[in-house]
N, C-alpha and C positions, 0 to 999 in steps of 0.2 A: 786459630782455635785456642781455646785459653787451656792451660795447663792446669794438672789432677793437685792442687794445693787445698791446706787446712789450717782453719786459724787455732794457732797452738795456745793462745791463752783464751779458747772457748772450749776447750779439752775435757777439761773437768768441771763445765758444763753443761747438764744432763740433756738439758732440753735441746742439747746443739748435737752432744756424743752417741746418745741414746735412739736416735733417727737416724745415722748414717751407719749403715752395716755392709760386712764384707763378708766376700765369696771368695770359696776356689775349691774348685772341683776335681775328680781325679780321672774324667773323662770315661769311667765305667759305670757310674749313675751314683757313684758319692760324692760328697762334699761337705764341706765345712762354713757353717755360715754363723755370726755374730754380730754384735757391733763394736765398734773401733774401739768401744772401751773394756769388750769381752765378758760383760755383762747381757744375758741370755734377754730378749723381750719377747722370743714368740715361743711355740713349742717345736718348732721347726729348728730352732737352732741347735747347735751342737760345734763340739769338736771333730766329730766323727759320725758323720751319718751317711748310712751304705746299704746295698742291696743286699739281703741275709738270703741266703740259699739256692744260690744262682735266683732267684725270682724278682718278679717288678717292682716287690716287697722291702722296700725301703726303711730303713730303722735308726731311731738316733740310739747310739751305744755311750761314748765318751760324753757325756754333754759338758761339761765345763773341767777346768783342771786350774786351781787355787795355789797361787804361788805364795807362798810366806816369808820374808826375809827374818832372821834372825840375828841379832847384836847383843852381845853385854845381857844374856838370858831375856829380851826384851823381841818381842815379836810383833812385826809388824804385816799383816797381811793384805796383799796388793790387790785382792780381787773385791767384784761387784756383783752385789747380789740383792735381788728385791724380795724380802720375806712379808706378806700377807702388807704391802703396803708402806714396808718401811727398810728401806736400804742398809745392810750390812752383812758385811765389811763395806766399807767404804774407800777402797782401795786409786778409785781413780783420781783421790786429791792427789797421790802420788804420779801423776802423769806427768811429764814433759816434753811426751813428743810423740807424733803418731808418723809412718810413713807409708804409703803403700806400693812403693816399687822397689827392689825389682819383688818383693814377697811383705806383708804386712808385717811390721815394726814397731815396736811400743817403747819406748822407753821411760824409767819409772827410776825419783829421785828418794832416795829415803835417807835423812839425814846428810851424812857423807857418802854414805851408797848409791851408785850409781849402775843402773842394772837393764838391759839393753833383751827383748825379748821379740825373736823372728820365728814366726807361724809359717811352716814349710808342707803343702800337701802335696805327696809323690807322685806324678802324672803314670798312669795305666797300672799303679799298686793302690791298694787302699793302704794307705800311709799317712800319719801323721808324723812330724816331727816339729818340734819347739826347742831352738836353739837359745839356751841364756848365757850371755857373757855378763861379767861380773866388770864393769868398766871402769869402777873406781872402787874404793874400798879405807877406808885407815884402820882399821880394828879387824880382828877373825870373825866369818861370815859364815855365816848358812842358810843354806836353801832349801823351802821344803815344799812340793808339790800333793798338790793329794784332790787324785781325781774322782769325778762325780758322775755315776753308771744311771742310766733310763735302761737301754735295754728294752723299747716298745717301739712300735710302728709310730713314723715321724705324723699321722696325722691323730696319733691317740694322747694320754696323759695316765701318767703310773702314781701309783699309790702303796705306801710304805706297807709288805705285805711278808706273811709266814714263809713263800715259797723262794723269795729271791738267795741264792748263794752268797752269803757276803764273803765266802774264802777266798784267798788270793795262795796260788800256785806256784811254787820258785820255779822259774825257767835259770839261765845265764843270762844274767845281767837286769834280771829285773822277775815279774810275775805276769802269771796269766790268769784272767778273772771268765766268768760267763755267769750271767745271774740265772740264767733257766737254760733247760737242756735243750730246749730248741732252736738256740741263739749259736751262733759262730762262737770261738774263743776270743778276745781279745786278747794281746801282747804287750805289756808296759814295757822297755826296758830303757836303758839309760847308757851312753856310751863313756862313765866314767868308773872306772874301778872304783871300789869302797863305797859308792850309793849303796846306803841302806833302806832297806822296804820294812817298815812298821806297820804289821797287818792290827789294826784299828776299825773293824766293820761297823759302822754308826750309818742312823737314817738320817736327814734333813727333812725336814717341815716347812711345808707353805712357798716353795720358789714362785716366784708371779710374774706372768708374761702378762707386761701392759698390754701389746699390740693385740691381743687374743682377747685382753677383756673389752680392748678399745672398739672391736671386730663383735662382739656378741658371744662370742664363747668362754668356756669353760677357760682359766689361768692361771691355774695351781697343780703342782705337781710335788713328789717327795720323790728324793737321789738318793741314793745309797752311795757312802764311798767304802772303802775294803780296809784303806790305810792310806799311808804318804809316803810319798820318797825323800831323805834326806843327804844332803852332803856340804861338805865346807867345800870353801871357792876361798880361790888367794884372788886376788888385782888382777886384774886380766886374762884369768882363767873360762874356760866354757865349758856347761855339761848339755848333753842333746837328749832330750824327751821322746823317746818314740811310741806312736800307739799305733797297731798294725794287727792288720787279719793273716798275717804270716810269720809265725816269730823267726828272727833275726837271727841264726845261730852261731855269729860271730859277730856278738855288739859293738864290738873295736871296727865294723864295717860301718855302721850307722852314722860318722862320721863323713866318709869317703863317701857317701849316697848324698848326702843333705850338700856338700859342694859340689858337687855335680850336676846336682838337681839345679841349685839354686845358677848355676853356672848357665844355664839354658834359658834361663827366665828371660822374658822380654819385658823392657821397662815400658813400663803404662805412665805417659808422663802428659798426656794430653789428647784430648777430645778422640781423636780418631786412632792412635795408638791403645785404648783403653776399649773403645767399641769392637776392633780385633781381637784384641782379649779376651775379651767376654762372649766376641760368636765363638770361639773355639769352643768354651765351655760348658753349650748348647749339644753338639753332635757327640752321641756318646753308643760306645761299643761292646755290648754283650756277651757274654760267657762262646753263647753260638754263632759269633760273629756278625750279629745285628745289628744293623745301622741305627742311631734312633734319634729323635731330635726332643728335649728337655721342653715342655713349651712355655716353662717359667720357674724360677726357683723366689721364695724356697718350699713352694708344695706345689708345686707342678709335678706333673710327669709327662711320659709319650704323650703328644698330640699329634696326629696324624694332619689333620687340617693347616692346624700353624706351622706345623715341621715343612710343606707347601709351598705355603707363604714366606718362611723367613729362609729356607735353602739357598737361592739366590745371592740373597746378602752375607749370610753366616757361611758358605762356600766359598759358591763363586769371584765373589768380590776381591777375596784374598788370593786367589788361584788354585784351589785347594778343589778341581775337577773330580778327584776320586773322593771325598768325601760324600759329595754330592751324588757321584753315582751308586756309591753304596747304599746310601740312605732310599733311593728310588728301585735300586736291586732290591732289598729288603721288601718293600710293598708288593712289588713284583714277585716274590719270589711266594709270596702270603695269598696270590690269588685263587680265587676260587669259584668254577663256572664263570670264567668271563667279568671276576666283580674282584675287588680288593675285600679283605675278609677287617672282622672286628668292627673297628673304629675308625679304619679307612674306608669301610663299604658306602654307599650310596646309603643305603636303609639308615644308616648312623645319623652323617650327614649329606643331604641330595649335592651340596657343590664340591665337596671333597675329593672325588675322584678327578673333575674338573679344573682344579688345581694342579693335578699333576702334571696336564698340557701347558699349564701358563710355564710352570717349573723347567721343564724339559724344552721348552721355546728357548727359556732363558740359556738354558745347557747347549742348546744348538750353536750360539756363537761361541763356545770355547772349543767346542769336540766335531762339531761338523754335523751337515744333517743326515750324511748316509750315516756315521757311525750312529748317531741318533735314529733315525729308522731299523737300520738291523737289531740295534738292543731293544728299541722299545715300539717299534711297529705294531709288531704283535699285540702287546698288552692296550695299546691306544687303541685300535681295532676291537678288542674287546668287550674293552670298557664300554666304547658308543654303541658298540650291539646290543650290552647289556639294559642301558639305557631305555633302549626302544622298547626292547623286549620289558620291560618293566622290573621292577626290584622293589619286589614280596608286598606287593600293594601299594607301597609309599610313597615308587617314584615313576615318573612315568609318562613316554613321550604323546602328546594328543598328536591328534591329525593336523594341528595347526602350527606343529613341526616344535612346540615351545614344553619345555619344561615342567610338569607338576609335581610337589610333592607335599605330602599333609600325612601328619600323624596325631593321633590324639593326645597323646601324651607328654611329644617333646616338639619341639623345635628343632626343625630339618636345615639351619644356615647355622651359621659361624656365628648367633645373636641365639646363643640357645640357653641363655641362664633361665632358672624355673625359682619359681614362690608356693610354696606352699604345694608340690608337686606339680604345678600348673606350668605352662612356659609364658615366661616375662614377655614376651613378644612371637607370638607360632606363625604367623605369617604364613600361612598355611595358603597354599595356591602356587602362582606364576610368583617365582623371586625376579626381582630386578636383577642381580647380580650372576644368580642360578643359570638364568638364560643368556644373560653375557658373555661368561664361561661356559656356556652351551655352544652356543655358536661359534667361541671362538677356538674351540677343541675342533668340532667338526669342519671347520675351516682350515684349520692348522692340519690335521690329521689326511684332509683331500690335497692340499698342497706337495707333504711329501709323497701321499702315495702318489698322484699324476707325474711328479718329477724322479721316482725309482718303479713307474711300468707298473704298479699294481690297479690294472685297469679295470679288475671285478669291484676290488671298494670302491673306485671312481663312479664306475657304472651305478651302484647302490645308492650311493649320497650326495650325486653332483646336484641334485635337484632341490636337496634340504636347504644348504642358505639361504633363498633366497624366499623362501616359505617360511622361514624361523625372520628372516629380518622382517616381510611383511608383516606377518603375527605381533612379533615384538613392538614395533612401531603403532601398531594399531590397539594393542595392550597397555601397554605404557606410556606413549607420549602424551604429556598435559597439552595439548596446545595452547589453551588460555595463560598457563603459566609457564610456558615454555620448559618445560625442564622432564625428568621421567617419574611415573609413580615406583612408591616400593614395590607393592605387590601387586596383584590381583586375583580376585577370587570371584565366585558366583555370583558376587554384589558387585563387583568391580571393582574397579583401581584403587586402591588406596594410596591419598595423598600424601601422605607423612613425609617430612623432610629427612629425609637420613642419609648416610655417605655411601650408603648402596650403589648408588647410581652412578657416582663417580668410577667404580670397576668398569660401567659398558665406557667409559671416555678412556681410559688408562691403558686397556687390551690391543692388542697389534693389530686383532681384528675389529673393526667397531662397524655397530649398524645406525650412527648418528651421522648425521651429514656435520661440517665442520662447522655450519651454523649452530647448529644442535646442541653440538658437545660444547660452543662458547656460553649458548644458555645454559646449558646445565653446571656448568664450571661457574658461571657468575654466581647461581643461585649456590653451590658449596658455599662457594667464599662468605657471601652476605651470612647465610647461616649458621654453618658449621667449621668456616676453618677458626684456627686458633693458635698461638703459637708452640702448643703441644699437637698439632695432628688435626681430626674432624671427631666433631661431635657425633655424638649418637641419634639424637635428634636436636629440629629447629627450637631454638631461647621462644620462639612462638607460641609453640603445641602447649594445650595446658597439661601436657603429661610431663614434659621437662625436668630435669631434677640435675640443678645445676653444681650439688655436693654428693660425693659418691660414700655416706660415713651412715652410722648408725645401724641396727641392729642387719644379720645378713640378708633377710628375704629385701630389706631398706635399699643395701646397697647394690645387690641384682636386681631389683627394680630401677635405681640411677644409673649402672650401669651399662645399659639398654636405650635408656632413655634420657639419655646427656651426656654422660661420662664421656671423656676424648679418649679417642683411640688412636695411637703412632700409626700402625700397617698402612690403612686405605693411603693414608698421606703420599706414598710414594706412588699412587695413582694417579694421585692431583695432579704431582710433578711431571710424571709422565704426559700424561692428559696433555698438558701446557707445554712441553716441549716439545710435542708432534705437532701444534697446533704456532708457537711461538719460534722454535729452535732456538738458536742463539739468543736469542733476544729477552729470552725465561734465564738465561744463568744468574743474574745478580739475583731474580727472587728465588731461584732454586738454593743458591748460593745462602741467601738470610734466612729461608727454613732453617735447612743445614745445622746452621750459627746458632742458632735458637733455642739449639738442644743442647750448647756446651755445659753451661752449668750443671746439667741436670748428673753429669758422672761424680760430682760431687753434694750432692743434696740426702739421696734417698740410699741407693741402691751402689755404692762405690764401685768405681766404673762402668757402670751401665746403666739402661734406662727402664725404669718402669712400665709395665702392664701397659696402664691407662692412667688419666688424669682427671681432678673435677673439672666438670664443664665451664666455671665461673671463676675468674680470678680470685684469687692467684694463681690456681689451676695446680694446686696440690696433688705431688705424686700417690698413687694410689695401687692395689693390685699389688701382682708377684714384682720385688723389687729388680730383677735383672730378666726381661723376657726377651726371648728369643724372636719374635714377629716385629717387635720394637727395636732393636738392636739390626734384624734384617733389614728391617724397613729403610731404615736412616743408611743404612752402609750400600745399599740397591741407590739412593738416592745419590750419594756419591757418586758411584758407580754412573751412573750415567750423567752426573755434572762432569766426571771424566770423558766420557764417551764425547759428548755434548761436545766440548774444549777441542775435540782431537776434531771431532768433522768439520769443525770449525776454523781450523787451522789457527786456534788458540794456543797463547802459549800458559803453561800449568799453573797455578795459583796455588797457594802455599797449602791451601785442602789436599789437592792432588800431586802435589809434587813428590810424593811416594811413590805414587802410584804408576811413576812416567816408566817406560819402556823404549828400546831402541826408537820404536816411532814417533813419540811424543808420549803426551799424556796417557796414553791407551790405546786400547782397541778401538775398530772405525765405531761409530752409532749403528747396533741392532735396529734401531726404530726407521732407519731411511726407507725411502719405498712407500708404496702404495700398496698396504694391505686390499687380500681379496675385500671388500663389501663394503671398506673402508672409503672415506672423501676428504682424503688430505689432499693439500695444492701443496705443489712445490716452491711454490712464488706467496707470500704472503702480503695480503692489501692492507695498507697501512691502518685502516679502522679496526684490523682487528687488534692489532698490536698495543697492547697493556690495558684493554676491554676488561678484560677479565680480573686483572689486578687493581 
């Protein structure tokens, strides 16, 4: 896997520095996002953006901090900023070096100055810290910082107004600012005696975020700074920048935190070292103890749906059991009548709660299935009652054992973007995917009730698969083209090629026969795969859109209808190795591979949303997403498993991952699922059909 490197004489390169931005989170739903050269391009970005008030209310505060060096009364200032179209300062001609492990690193030549600048965010504190060493020097030096307040919700844009506070506050060792009364305090301070704070309250005009204009939105905004901090630096001296929602009240400490901190870090030095990184920074912990999963930065929030989906990989992959079960406590703990509430409910979206079985399948080989039946029995039981019984119109089981849901206004799957408040795709009817997850909960769910004696569910639902698989098969299968439809409705099946169908081949449970699943697998490949993921639809459909760019309702439109998506992918995989075993690792293996570059392109260390459907297949969407990041690290995950049943020995992917036993844990997937038509014996025709 190739390692997290950057080309240092394309630095000060706009077109190279200005596309690659970096993250780091503080694991309580803040974070800090920019690009390598710390010049701001979306409104998302910041130094310092956190949830204000215990709420979901997320706010960029700090948004940038302007370093200046000073010599012989001559001022050189290091930062980047794009005012109404035209760059200044232009600070990153001074660059010479970007790093990003074990914490992000810049370093910046001016003259004979040499000045060395580490971005440190404090896991479970909202903390910044920005440590400057002064690396070289031949004449007396100063430094002078002077930061830039928003003070607004990370999805709004502020404008130079009568009501903002520009006062700054002596604390010890620096000042506290808040531009309105309803904001948190922020905390400047400095961990070097004799820093001076020059309160200087000036507005800024016109900052411009390309990526907002390049997106269709609004890309201007005015900062307000308060003043700057000052201090001389001898040759190898260091001062530490702090900005924090807690002031510090002994700054001589701020020191002792940021080597500590930094002491913990794990170095992100290549492809699968970086993708653990970045799941950590996904599962994030609430004021009340809430589990919650990010479902993309950097304007994401909670998704219940993706948090599903990507739990597995961003968990389990690493060993990290309690994470996971907190995040599934949390849902759990949320329900109501029989249903998960909000934007886990059924009513939100019809396969969401449905996900939770696939999730908790996954959690059965790490914790065991009774400890799995006693914590989550209950709530599974529930869920598929609710089901039947219906949810509030929307969703709701027929007599032909299969899935409905239809709303007028939204889209009830995981393909719910809307135009013009309409939904880009409503699919409104029998989902392909919905019934997959249908079936494969109520299958998973009668399994362990008959194996811990709960004979009354058994009694209730022993009769439903076999009523849901005949439905299904008679709903969905093309016969002429072998493969399944999306949906169906009152008109019937619709054909549309999409990777929906791919979930009924991928689930532990499946209602295709192993003929089935190899047609339906061909028809992905030919269509939809890609080396980013599957498409959204077949290059066929004249609805296709094989660029996901231009104004917003443009790009919810492509992305629906082309855009690649990473998650299904780890279906495919699946799919093909209950169907291939061994004999799928070297193509599971070049997915895998395929995704290396990508931790340094877009989103440093981790992988984008989705992709254009058309080469070059340009990163697209939130730049670090949690379903994509799962996705790919679940795929491992069972290239590991895969190895180990195999009585393989590890491959330099997996050789982290080995364990007293080998490679891993045995393969989840062995067996003959109830409803399912694996052979154990594979006949040579089928072997590399589908590849």
């Amino acid at each position: 896997m190739s390692a997290l490197t950057f080309d240092k004489s394309e630095l000060g390169n706009l077109e190279y520095s200005l596309r690659r931005e970096m993250l780091a989170t503080d694991r309580r739903g803040g974070y800090m996002s920019t690009t390598i050269v710390c010049c701001n391009t979306r409104k998302y970005h910041g130094l310092m953006v956190a949830p204000v008030g215990g709420s979901d209310r997320t706010c960029v505060l700090l948004s940038s901090l302007d370093e200046t060096v000073v010599q012989h009364d001559q001022s050189f200032n290091l930062a980047l900023h794009r005012f109404r179209g035209v760059y200044e300062p232009r600070g990153h001609k001074y660059i010479t070096d970007f790093e990003y492990t074990p914490t992000p690193t810049i370093t910046y030549r001016v003259g004979g100055v040499i000045l060395r600048k580490e971005l440190l965010w404090i896991h479970r504190r909202t903390q910044l810290m920005i440590r400057y060493t002064l690396v070289d020097a031949h004449s007396p030096t100063k430094l002078r910082l002077r930061p830039f307040f928003a003070f607004r919700d990370k999805h709004a844009l502020t404008r130079a107004n009568m009501e903002a506070d520009g006062r700054s506050y002596p604390i010890p060792g620096g000042v506290k600012c808040r531009l309105y009364p309803s904001y948190p305090w922020l905390y400047l301070q400095t961990d070097k005696p004799g820093t001076e704070f020059v309160a200087a309250p000036d507005w800024y005009y016109g900052f411009e975020y390309r990526e907002e204009l390049e997106r269709g939105y609004d890309g201007y905004e005015d900062l307000l700074t308060t003043g700057y901090f000052e201090t001389e630096l001898r040759r190898g001296e260091r001062i530490i920048f702090s900005a924090s929602a807690d002031e510090m009240a002994t700054p001589a400490t701020i020191d002792e935190i940021f080597e500590a901190s930094i002491a913990r870090r794990t170095h992100k030095i290549d492809f699968l070292s970086c993708l653990d990184h970045s799941a950590r920074q996904f599962l994030i912990r609430r004021a009340d103890g809430a589990a919650e999963v990010v479902a993309g930065y950097p304007w994401g929030g909670p998704d219940p749906r993706m948090m599903l989906v990507a739990l597995p990989g961003i968990t389990l992959e690493q060993g990290h059991e309690k994470d996971c079960t907190d995040a599934l406590d949390t849902l759990v703990r949320g329900m109501e009548n029989g249903m998960f509430s909000g934007a886990a409910s059924a009513r939100a979206g019809a396969d969401t709660p449905l996900w939770f079985f696939w999730t908790v399948r996954q959690l059965e080989r790490r914790i065991g299935a009774e400890a799995v039946w006693s914590r989550y029995g209950e709530a599974m039981k529930a869920l598929l009652e609710s089901y039947r019984r219906g949810v509030e119109g929307r969703v709701a089981v027929h007599d032909n054992g299969l899935v409905w849901a239809a709303a007028p206004e939204r889209a009830l799957t995981w393909m719910n973007a809307s135009c013009d408040g309409r939904p880009v795709t409503p699919r409104s009817g029998y989902q392909v995917e919905v019934n997959a997850l249908w079936y494969n909960a109520v299958c998973y769910a009668l399994e362990l009730a008959a194996r811990f004696g709960d004979t009354p569910f058994v009694a209730r639902w022993q009769e439903l698969p076999a009523r849901i698989r005949a439905s299904f098969l008679d709903r969905f299968w093309l016969a002429g083209e072998r493969r399944l439809a999306d949906y169906a409705d009152e008109r019937g099946a619709n054909a549309f090629i999409r990777p929906n169908m791919v979930v009924a081949c991928g689930l532990d449970y499946k209602m295709l026969t192993e003929e089935q699943q190899i047609d339906v697998l061909r028809t992905v490949r030919q269509h939809l795969l890609t080396p980013r993921g599957l498409r959204t639809l077949s290059p066929r459909n004249p609805l296709y859109k094989g660029m996901c760019e231009g104004t917003p309702a443009e790009r919810d439109v492509a992305a629906m209808n082309g855009s690649v998506w990473v998650w299904p992918l780890m279906f495919y995989v699946k799919a093909l190795f209950d169907i291939e075993g061994a004999a799928f690792l070297p193509g599971a293996e070049e997915l895998l591979a395929s995704f290396a570059e990508e931790i340094q392109v877009c989103g440093i260390g981790s992988v984008n949303e989705l992709f254009d459907a058309d080469p070059p297949f340009t990163p697209r969407g939130a730049v670090s997403s949690a379903a994509s990041v799962g996705a790919l690290l679940w795929i491992n995950e069972m290239i590991g498993a895969q190895r180990a049943a195999a009585g393989e020995p590890c491959t330099a992917v997996q050789s982290r991952r080995a364990s007293s036993d080998g490679c891993g844990t045995a393969a989840p997937w062995g067996g003959k699922a109830p409803g399912g038509a694996r052979k154990s014996e594979r006949k040579n025709k089928t072997k590399g059909e589908i590849r």
